[in-house]
C-alpha positions, 0 to 999 in steps of 0.5 A: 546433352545426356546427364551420363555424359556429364559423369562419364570421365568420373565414372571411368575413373571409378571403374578402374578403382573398382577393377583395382581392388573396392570390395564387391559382394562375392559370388557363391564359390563350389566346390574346387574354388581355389585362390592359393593363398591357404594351401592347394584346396585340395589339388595334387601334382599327379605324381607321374609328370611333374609338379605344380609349385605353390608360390609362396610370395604371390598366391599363385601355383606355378610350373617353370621349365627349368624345374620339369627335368626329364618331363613335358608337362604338370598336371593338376588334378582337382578333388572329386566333384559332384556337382549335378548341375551346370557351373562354370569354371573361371581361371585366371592365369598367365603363360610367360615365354612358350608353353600351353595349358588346357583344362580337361575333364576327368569322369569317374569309371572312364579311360579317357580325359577330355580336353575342355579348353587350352590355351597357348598364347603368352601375355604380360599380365593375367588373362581369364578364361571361362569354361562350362561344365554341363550337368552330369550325374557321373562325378567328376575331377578337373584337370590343369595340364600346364606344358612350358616349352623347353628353354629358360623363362618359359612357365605357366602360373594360376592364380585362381580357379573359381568354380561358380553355379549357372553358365559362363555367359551369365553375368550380373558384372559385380565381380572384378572379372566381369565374368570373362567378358571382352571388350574389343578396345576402340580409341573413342567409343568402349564399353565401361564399368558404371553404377557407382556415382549417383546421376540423375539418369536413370542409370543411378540405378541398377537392376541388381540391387536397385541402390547405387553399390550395382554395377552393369555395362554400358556404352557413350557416344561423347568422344565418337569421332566418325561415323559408325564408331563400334563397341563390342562387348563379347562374352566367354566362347560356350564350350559345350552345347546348349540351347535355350533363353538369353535374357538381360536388361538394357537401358537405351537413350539413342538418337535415330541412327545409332545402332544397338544389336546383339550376335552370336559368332561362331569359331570360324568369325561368322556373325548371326544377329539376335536382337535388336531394339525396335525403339531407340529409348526406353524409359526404364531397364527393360528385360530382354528374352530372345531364344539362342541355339548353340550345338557349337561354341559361340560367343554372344556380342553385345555391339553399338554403333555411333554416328556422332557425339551427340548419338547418345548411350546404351547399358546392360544388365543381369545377363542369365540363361535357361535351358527352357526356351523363352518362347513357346513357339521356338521349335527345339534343336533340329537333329538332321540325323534322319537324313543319316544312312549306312544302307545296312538296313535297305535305303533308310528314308531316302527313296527313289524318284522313278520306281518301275526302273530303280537306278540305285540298288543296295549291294553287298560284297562278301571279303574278298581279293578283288572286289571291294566292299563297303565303307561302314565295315567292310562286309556290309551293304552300300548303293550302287547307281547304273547297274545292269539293264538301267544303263541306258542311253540318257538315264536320270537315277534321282536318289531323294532324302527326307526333308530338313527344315529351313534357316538352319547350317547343315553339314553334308558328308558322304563317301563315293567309289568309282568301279570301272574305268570309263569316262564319268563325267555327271557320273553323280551330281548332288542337288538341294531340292525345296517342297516343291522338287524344284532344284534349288542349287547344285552343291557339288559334282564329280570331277575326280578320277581316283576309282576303287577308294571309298572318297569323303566328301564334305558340303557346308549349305543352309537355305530359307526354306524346307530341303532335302538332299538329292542325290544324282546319277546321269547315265549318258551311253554306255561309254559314259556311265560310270559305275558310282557308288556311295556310303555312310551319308551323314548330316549334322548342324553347323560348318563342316570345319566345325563339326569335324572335331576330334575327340581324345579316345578316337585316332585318324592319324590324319594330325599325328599319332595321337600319343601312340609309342613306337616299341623300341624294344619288344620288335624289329620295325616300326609301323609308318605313317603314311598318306596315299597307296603303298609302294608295292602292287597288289599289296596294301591299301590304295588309300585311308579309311578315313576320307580315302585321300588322308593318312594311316599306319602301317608296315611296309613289307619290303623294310622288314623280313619274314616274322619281323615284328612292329608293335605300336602301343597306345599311351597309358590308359587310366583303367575303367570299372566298366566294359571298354570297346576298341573299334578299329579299321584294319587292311590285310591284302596280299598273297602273303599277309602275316598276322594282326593282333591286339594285346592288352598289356598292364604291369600286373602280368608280365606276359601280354594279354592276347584279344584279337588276332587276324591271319593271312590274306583277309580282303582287298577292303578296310575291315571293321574289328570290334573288341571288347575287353576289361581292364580297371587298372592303368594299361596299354593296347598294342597293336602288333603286325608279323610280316610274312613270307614274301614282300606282299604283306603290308598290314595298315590300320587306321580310325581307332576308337575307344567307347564304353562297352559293350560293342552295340554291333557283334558283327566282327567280335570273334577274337581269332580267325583267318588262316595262313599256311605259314602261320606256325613259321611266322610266330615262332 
């Protein structure tokens, strides 16, 4: 048998020792390391929520419920850090009862902190989490959001952040955390701390150190049982997007058979293997260079499979990570965003197959009470199939997209609109095409009904080989050839479900109210969240601006009388040194539509700061306001809608964006337009 099998129950002894407390060499610790035990580090309780508590007994600082009061959350603010380069942050904590913890980012001169990580599982013992910080030229401070449901027991602790240079996926396993690395538990085959007893394997030795103090990871077949017995080893879940070479050691003594193969797995469990080895022994530690790409998190699992007792061992090393590929050949990230169209500038590369007879044509629609415009902001252009002499009998109008490369998951999304009333069966079908214009497979075809609501539609698809996206209108009679519009085509890597994360400056309502406040005292209504058209005719919008299907804010005329007002105010905002851009949707249709109007409110100024205002009847269509504004002091927007005269005036608004400034597109900048007879009687 193997010399490894002979040492395995006392180098798993000496692992636990190890894990208990033997002193290893310690890590290079940055800046906003903190254990506790002297002090907070530097670290505050930001003084608007509640506090943090230093332990005194266990070096840990800790938030219970019991001692929040009137408060939801703690938050933990770090020093400033700048720290150019990639790091990793190592937390060690523990959720007792409910509650949660996230870990955000807070960049210098900006509004908004950003949400790296959370957590919300409690457990008895403390648990490691790991979380990337990509470089950045901007500094930069941590924060730790602690949040104990109400109710006794119910707290959450850290005993330790360290914040340490490289990527959390690298690991040499001298530290007692093993860099947040997993091991999914097997009764009889695991991954195990080893390096510390002398053998005369070849294990004696680790790469690290070349001396008997190195430790690395490694697997044994000895107590496998059945057949195929697997132990996985997972890294920490990237949390930020990059790409390069994974490198690391292994050291291999297998019988034919058994299985060693490294993976990366995404969020929604997919596996997609990396690596495996083309011999089943290596006579040294052997380095491993093998190319990974991962614009959305994923994992790398280091998996062996055993038939038997006799199948034998596996061990790893020194695992590290370069933002350079190891390979020259390794073609960078593809950006599909070539395939990317809002039809504001002619057809973008798309083109169309039979150009003597176009089926599509770009079309724009003034704002108006009837008609409805397009999706990017309402007053600009989109692409209509079947208009005027090309519905024909049997008419094909093939719509083509520029080629994408192949072996990659790509993530379709498109809006379409109905005009008319007929039957549109095939009224748009979509295909994948390879090089050779052959179709490869049908992705999806129209079987909704719903007309005059800019609809989303979502395909996850990857193929072999070189793609593009072809877009299909089939014009059968005049009966049955729909009208089909569509808008802002979109491609991006990955699932779907992946890629459609939201970020914390932007609002859909599709989720909740993102933190928005009802005016309790400042108006006489409340703005609704609602799904769906409004309850009163030739009023309101007939869907979201979002995915047309989805939800949205607003008032309901007929709750409210004449110059009511409802006030929706965005939570505190932190103040920025730099121009801010608030983009938003907003829908005013009606005869008699009030007024729409954006404040800035900070506690300097008692009367609000008037930026944007719309009056009157304004389009049957979603509109795109843009706005810029200054403010480098905690503040709030508020979003103020004035009912009119008569049961015709819902106002909505939906799809709220704030970005650094300024708005790159003065389409819709001017601050105040619209007219309204009633204007003067409403505001008074």
């Amino acid at each position: 048998s193997h010399n490894i099998k002979e040492n395995l129950i006392v180098s798993s002894l000496v692992a636990v020792v190890l894990l208990c407390g033997l002193v290893r060499p310690q890590q290079l610790l940055l800046p906003g390391s903190c254990n506790f035990e002297m002090g907070t580090c530097g670290y505050i309780s930001d003084p608007n929520y509640g506090r943090w508590s230093i332990n005194e007994e266990g070096h840990l600082i800790t938030v219970d419920s019991i001692y929040l009061e009137d408060q939801e959350q703690a938050i933990l603010v770090s020093p400033v850090l700048d720290q150019r380069d990639w790091s990793c942050v190592r937390l060690v904590y523990q959720i007792t009862g409910r509650g949660s913890l996230q870990l955000h980012s807070r960049p210098d001169s900006d509004n908004f902190d950003y949400r790296l990580w959370t957590a919300n599982k409690s457990s008895d013992s403390w648990l490691i989490a790991s979380v990337d910080l990509p470089n950045t030229t901007i500094p930069y401070q941590i924060l730790l959001e602690g949040r104990p449901e109400q109710g006794s027991e119910n707290s959450v602790a850290i005993f330790e952040i360290h914040i340490v240079p490289g990527y959390c996926i690298e690991c040499n396993f001298e530290e007692h955390h093993l860099c947040g690395y997993s091991n999914s538990w097997n009764p009889n085959v695991n991954w195990y701390v080893g390096g510390s007893v002398a053998r005369e394997s070849n294990l004696l030795e680790n790469h690290t150190s070349n001396n008997q103090r190195g430790h690395y990871m490694y697997a044994d077949s000895v107590y496998a049982k059945q057949f195929q017995e697997v132990a996985k080893l997972t890294s920490p879940m990237t949390t930020a997007p990059m790409e390069g070479c994974l490198s690391f050691y292994y050291l291999q003594d297998q019988e034919r058979g058994n299985i060693f193969s490294v993976f990366t797995r995404d969020q929604l469990g997919h596996y997609e293997e990396i690596w495996r080895p083309e011999v089943y022994t290596t006579a040294d530690w052997t380095l491993v260079s093998v190319d990974i790409k991962a614009p959305h998190p994923l994992e790398v699992v280091f998996e062996v499979a055993f038939n038997s007792a006799r199948g034998g061992y596996v061990a790893i090393d020194d695992i590290s990570f370069s933002p350079v590929f190891c390979h020259t050949d390794t073609e960078p990230t593809f950006d599909p965003a070539i395939a990317n169209c809002d039809f504001e500038n002619g057809l973008c590369l798309y083109y169309q197959e039979r150009a003597e007879s176009k089926a599509w044509s770009v079309i724009s629609v003034k704002p108006n009470a009837y008609r409805i415009g397009d999706h990017t902001t309402g007053t600009g252009s989109f692409l209509l199939a079947n208009t005027r002499f090309t519905s024909r009998p049997g008419y094909v109008g093939r719509l083509h997209g520029p080629f994408l490369f192949g072996n990659h998951k790509y993530c379709l999304r498109f809006y379409y609109m109905l005009h008319g009333f007929r039957k549109v069966d095939n009224a748009l079908v979509v295909y994948i095409y390879d090089e050779n214009n052959v179709a490869q497979e049908k992705v999806w075809s129209l079987t909704d009904t719903s007309h005059a609501v800019w609809t989303e539609v979502e395909i996850t698809y990857m193929k072999p080989m070189l793609t593009k996206i072809v877009f299909v209108s089939i014009c059968k009679n005049f009966w049955e050839c729909g009208l089909i519009a569509i808008d802002d085509i979109t491609v991006s890597l990955g699932d779907c479900q992946i890629t459609a994360a939201s970020l914390p400056f932007q609002c859909n309502f599709e989720n909740g109210v993102c933190g928005y406040i009802q005016d309790k005292k400042g108006d006489q209504a409340d703005w609704l969240r609602v799904q769906g058209h409004t309850p009163t005719s030739f009023t309101g919008p007939r869907g979201d601006h979002t995915t047309g299907a989805g939800y949205f804010m607003y008032i309901e005329a007929s709750l409210m009388r004449p110059g009511d007002r409802a006030r929706l105010l965005t939570s505190d905002l932190r103040g920025s040194s730099s121009l801010q851009c608030l983009i938003f949707f907003y829908h005013m249709y009606g005869s008699g539509t009030g007024i729409l109007s954006v404040f800035l409110r900070h506690g300097s100024k008692e009367k609000d700061t008037l930026l944007w205002r719309r009056r009157g009847e304004q389009s049957v269509s979603w509109m795109r306001a843009m706005v810029d504004y200054y403010c480098d002091v905690q503040h709030q927007i508020i979003f103020e809608a004035i009912r009119g005269p008569s049961l015709r005036s819902d106002i909505a608004i939906d799809d709220i964006l704030f970005k650094r400034g300024p708005c790159e597109d003065s389409s819709d900048i001017t601050p105040y337009s619209g007219s309204s007879e009633y204007f003067n009687e409403i505001e008074n």
